[in-house]
BAKEMI-285083 format. One line per field, with one value per residue (C-alpha): residue in three letters; z, y, x; residue number from 1. Coordinates in steps of 0.001 Angstrom, whole numbers. Example, Ala and Ser with C-alpha at 12.3 -4.5 7.8 and 13.67 -1.06 7.14 Angstrom:
BEGIN
resn = ALA  SER
Z = 7800  7140
Y = -4500  -1060
X = 12300  13670
resi = 1  2
END
This chain:
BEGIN
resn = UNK  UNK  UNK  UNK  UNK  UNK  UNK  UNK  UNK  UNK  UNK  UNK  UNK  UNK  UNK  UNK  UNK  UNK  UNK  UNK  UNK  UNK  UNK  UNK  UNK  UNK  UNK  UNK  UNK  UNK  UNK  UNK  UNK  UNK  UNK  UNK  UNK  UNK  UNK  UNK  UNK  UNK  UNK  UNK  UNK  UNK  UNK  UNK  UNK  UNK  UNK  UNK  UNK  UNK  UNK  UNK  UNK  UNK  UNK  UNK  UNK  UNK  UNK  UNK  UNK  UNK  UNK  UNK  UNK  UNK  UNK  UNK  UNK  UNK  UNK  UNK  UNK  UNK  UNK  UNK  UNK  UNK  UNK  UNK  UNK  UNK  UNK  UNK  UNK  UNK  UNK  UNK  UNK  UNK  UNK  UNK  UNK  UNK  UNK  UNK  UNK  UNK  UNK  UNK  UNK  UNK  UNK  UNK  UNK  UNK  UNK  UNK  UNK  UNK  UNK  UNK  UNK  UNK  UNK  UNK  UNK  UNK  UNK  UNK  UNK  UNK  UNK  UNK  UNK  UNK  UNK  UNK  UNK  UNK  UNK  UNK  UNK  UNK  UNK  UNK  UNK  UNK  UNK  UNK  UNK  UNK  UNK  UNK  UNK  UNK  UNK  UNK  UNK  UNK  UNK  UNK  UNK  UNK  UNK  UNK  UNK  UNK  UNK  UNK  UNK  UNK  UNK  UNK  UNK  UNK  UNK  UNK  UNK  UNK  UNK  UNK  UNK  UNK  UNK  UNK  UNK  UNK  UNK  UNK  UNK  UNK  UNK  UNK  UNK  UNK  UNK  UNK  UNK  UNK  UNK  UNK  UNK  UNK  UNK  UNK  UNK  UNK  UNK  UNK  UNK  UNK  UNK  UNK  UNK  UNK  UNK  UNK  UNK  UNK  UNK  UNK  UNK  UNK  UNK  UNK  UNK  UNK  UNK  UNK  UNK  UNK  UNK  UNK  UNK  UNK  UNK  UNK  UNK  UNK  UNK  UNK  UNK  UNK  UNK  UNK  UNK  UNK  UNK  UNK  UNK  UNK  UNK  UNK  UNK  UNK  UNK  UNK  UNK  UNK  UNK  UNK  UNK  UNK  UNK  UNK  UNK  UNK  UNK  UNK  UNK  UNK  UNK  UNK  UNK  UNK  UNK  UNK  UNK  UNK  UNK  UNK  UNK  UNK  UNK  UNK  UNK  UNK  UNK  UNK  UNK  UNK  UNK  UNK  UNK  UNK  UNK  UNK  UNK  UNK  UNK  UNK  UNK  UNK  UNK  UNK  UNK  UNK  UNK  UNK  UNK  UNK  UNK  UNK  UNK  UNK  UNK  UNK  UNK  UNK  UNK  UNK  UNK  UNK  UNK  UNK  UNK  UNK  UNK  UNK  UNK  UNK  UNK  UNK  UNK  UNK  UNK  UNK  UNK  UNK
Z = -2232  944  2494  2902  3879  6570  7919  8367  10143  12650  13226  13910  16025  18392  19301  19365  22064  23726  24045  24940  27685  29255  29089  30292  32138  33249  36491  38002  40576  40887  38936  37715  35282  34097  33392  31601  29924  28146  27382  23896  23334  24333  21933  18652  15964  12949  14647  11146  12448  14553  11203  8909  11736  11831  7761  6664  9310  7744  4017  5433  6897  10445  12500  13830  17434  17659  16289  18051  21179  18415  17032  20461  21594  17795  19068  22195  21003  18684  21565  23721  20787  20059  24334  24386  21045  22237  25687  23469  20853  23186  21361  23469  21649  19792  18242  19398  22942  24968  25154  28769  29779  29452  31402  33782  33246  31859  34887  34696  30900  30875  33098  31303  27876  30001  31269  27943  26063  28791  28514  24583  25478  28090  25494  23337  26314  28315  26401  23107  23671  25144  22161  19311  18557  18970  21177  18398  16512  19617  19958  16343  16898  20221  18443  15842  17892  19619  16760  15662  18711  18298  14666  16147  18842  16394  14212  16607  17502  13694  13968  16921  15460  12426  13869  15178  11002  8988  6268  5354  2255  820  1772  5211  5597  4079  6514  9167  8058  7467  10781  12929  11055  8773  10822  12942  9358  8157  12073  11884  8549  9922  13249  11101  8829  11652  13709  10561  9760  6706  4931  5463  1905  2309  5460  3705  1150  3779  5426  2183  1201  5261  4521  1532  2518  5721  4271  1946  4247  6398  3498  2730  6631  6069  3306  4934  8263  5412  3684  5885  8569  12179  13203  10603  11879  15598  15923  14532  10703  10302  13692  11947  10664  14086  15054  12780  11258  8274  6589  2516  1770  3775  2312  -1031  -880  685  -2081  -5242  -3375  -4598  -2080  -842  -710  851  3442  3908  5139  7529  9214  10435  10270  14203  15273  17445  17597  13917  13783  11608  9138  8720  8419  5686  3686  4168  3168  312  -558  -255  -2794  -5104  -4944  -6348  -3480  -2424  -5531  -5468  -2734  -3857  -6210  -4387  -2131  -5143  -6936  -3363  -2922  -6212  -5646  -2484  -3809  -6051  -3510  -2279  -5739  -4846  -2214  -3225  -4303  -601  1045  3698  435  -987  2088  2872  -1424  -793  2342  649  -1712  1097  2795  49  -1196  2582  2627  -1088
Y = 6305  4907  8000  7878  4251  5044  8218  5625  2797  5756  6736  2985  2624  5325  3529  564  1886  3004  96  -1596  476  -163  -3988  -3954  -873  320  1372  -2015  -3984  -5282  -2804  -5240  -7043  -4452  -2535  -5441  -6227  -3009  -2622  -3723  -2085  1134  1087  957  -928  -224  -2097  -3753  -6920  -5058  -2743  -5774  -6762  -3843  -3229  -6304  -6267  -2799  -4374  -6548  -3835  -4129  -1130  -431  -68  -3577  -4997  -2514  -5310  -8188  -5927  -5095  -8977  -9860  -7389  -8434  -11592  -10776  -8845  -12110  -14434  -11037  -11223  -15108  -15350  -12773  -15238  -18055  -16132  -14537  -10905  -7893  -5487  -4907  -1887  -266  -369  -3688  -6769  -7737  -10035  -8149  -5617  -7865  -10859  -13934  -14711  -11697  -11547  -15359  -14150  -11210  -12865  -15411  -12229  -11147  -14591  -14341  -10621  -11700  -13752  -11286  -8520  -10171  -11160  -8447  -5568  -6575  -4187  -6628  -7321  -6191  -9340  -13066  -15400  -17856  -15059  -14603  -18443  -18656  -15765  -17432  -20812  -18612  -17233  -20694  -21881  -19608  -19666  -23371  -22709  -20195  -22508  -25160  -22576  -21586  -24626  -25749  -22358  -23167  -26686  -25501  -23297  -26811  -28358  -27819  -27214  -27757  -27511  -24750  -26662  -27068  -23410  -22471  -24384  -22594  -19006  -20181  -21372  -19314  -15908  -16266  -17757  -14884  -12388  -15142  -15092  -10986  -11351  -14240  -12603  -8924  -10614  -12746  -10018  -7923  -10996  -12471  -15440  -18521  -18628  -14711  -15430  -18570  -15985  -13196  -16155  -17138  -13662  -13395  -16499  -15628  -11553  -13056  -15215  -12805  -9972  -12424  -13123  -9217  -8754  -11300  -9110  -5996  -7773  -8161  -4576  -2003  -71  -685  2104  1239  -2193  -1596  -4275  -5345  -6039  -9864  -10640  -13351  -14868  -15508  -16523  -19253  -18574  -20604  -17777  -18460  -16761  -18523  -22309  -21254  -19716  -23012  -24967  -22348  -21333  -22211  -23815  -20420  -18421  -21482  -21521  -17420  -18156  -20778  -18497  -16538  -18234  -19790  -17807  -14998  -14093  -13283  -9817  -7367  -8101  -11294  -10799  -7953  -10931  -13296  -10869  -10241  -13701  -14246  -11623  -13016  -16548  -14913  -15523  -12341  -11803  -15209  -14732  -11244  -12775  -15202  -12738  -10718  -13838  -14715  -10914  -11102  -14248  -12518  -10220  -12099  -13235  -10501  -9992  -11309  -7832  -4735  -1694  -459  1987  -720  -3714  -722  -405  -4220  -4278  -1262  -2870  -6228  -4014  -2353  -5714  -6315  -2819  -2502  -5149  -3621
X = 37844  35904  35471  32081  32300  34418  32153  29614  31029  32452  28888  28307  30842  29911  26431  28062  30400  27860  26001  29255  29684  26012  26420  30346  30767  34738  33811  32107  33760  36379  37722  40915  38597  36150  39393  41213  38112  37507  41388  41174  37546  38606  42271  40315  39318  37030  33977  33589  32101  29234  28741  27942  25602  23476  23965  22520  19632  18661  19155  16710  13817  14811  15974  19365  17929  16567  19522  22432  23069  23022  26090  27531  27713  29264  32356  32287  32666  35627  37365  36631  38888  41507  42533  42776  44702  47003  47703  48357  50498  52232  51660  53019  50862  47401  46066  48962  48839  50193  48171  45621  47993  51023  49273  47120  49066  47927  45210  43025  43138  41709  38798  38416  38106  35621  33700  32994  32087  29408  28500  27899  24362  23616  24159  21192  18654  18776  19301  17370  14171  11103  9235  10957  12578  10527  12289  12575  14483  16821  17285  18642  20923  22246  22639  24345  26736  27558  28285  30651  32366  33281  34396  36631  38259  38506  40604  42878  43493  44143  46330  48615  49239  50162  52506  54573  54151  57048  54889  50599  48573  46706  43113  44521  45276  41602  39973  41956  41204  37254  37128  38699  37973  35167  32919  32603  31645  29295  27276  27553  25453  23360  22531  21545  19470  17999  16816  15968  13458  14951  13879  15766  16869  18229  20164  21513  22793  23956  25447  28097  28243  30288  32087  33853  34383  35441  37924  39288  39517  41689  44488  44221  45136  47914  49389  48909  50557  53665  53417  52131  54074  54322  52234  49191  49541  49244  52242  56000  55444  56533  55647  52783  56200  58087  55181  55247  51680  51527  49057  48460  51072  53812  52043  51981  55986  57135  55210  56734  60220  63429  66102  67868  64141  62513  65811  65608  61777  62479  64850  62383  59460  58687  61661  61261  64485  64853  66222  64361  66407  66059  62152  62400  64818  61913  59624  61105  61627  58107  56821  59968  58155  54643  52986  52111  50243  48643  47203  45549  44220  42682  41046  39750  38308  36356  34965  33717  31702  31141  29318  27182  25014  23353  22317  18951  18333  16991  19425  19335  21630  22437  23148  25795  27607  27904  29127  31430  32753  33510  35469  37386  38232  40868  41926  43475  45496  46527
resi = 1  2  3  4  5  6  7  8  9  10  11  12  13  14  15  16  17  18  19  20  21  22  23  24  25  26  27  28  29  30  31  32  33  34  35  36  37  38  39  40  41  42  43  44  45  46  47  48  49  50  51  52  53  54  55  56  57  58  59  60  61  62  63  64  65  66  67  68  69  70  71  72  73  74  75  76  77  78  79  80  81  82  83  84  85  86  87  88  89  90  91  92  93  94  95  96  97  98  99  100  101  102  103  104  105  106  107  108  109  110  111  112  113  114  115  116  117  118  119  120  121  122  123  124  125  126  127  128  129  130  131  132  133  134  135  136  137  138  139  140  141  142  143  144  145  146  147  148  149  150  151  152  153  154  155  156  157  158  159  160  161  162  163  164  165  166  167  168  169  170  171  172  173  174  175  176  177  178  179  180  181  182  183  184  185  186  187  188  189  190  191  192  193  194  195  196  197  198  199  200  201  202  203  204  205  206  207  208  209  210  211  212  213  214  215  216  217  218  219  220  221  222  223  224  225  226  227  228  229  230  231  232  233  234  235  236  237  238  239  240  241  242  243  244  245  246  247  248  249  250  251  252  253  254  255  256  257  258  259  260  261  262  263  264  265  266  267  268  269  270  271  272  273  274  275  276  277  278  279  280  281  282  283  284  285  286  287  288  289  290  291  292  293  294  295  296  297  298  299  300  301  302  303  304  305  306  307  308  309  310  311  312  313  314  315  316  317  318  319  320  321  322  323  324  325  326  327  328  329  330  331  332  333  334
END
């Protein structure tokens, strides 16, 4: 069904590699951290976050080689939050191979996370081709990006605390997932449409149309992090639940669950010890409660909204990927 969606964030992802690999190259000394820093880089990922960067600059009339280290810094960014959040969750593997600090140990991954929050703003002012982009256009990309980056701190921090709450509300667990992953989709589509030379009014609009896709995509991961196997996940299914991460589906179970379904969650949930099979029980106590399907609905009702705001572009090959894309965020996690 996304075939050709998927043949075209691959071809992305190549240039973006490549300009990943000119602004943080493996073989620069010290090796340790040049190594470490490219670990997660080089195990995968779909590069999704750099794609809606360079899509929505081109819906916009800007090229995709004025806007390629806009895209690179956006996943160097993400990779930057992915190595950190795996220190503080304690997360042996990601994308299927085992985590910088379980590799490194917990030192080097800090300073390679650090190495590539900084390699982010050097991404954009040194390798952004002299002239192409104003320096008022770069500024508002940097701010951007800073900005983002708080939202994200403030998220995870929102995250881990929730982790020690017996239980939170559904507006509390919004904010969370808005923070610490939307933010990052709504500053890809600002920063494309930025360096495209949008309008303030159309990067308002690319700006909600990341927000809610971002937000949505984030519950869909949460379901697929509960229904997909261990080898499409990259890491133990359940492991959000010994964790403790109190994702939409886990708030709206304890709100809906009855005493022996609420008690089979809290077994597992901040326990990681639970046994596998004490994880499938809560699992299956949470789609029992609904919540499952609550919260797929939820994500569908936001992609749809989603999508309403780039209603205002022109029916552009780069508008139909970012639509198709939206579309994609939820039928994964599906």
């Amino acid at each position: 069904m996304f075939e050709e969606l998927m043949s075209e964030i691959t071809e992305k992802m190549v240039l973006v590699d490549e300009m990943i690999g000119k602004i943080v190259p493996v073989e620069k000394e010290p090796r340790i951290l040049y190594e470490a820093s490219n670990h997660i880089i080089k195990a995968g990922g779909k590069r999704v976050r750099p794609f809606i960067v360079i899509e929505s600059c081109e819906m916009c009339g800007g090229s995709e080689s004025t806007v390629l280290p806009t895209a690179a810094a956006v996943e160097l960014l993400h990779t930057f939050t992915l190595i950190h959040d795996d220190v503080m969750d304690r997360s042996a593997t990601r994308r299927g191979v085992r985590t910088v600090h379980e590799v490194w140990g917990i030192p080097i991954a800090i300073a390679a996370g650090d190495c590539l929050f900084a390699k982010v703003y050097e991404a954009i002012v040194k390798h952004t081709r002299p002239g192409a982009v104003s320096s008022d256009r770069l500024l508002q990309v940097i701010d951007v990006l800073t900005s983002a980056t708080i939202e994200i701190c403030e998220g995870q921090a929102l995250d881990l605390s929730y982790e020690l709450q017996r239980s939170i509300g559904e507006s509390e667990c919004l904010t969370m997932i808005e923070k610490k992953t939307a933010a990052l989709f709504e500053a890809a589509m600002r920063s494309g449409g930025i360096i495209g030379g949008a309008s303030p009014s159309e990067i308002e609009k690319m700006g909600s149309f990341g927000f809610k896709s971002g937000t949505a995509f984030q519950i869909a991961d949460d379901i697929l992090g509960l229904t997909a196997s261990e080898d499409t996940l990259g890491k133990p299914v359940g492991d959000d639940l010994r964790e403790g991460k109190k994702t939409l589906i886990v708030v709206h179970a304890l709100q809906k669950a009855k005493e022996n379904q609420r008690k089979t969650i809290l077994n597992v949930l901040g326990r990681m010890e639970a046994s596998d099979e004490q994880v499938r029980n809560a699992i299956d106590a949470l789609i029992d409660t609904g919540s499952i399907e609550y919260s797929r609905s939820r994500a569908e009702e936001l992609i749809s909204l989603a999508k309403r705001e780039l209603d205002l572009f022109p029916d552009t090959r780069a508008r139909r990927a970012l639509l198709e894309l939206a579309d994609f965020f939820i039928a994964r996690g599906f």
